[in-house]
N, C-alpha and C positions, 0 to 999 in steps of 0.2 A: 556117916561122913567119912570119907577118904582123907589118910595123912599128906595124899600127892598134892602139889602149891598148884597153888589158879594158875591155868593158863589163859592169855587173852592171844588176839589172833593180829594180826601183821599183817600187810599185804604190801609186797618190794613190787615197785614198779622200776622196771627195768628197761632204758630206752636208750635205743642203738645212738650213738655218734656219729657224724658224717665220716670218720674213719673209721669204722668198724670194724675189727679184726676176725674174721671166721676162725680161726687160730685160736682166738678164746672160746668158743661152743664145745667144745669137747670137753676142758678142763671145767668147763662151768656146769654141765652136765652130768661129772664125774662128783663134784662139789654138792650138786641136787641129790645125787644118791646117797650121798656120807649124810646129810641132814633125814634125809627119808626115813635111814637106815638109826639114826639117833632116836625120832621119835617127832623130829621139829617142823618137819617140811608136811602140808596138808594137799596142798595141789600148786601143780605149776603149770605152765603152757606157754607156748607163743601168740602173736598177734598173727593175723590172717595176713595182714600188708606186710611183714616182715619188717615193723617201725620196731619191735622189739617183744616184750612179755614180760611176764607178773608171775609172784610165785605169795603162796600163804604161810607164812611162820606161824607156830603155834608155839612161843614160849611165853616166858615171866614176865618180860620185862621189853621197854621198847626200845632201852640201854642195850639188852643183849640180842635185840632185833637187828638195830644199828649194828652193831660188832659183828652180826652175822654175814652182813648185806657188806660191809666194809672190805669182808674177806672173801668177798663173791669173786672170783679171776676175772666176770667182765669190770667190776670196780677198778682191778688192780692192777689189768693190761690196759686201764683207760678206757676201755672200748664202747662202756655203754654207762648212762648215768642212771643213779641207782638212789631209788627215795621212798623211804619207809612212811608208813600211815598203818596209826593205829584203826584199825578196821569192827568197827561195832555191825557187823553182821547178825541177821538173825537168818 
């Protein structure tokens, strides 16, 4: 058995506002790669219609899913609304 803590999986849905800022895709992008690069981020993408996208957390907690997604630049330029689900995939 491994000392490393469970992780369970997340899945942010992320959906554009009728004011959508393109302004934020870059810095949120930049955001996706620091999690990538953590360990935390499993897969992200856009939707086809361009109504927004979803990305998969892979941490402890749904406390630091939220906090993650809180600090997402579309959360915090407004741009897009953003809501965590605990995700029991198999």
């Amino acid at each position: 058995m491994s000392d490393r803590p469970k992780t369970k999986r997340y899945l942010v849905m992320a959906m554009r506002k009728p004011d959508f800022s393109e302004a934020a895709v870059a810095p949120h992008l930049a955001f996706l790669d620091g999690l990538r690069l953590a360990g935390k981020l499993e897969m992200t993408g856009g939707f086809s219609d361009k109504s927004g996208g979803a990305y998969v957390l892979n941490v402890g907690t749904l406390a630091e899913a939220l906090a993650i997604a809180a600090d997402d630049p579309l959360a915090t330029s407004d741009s897009s609304t953003l809501t965590v689900y605990e995700w029991n995939a198999h």
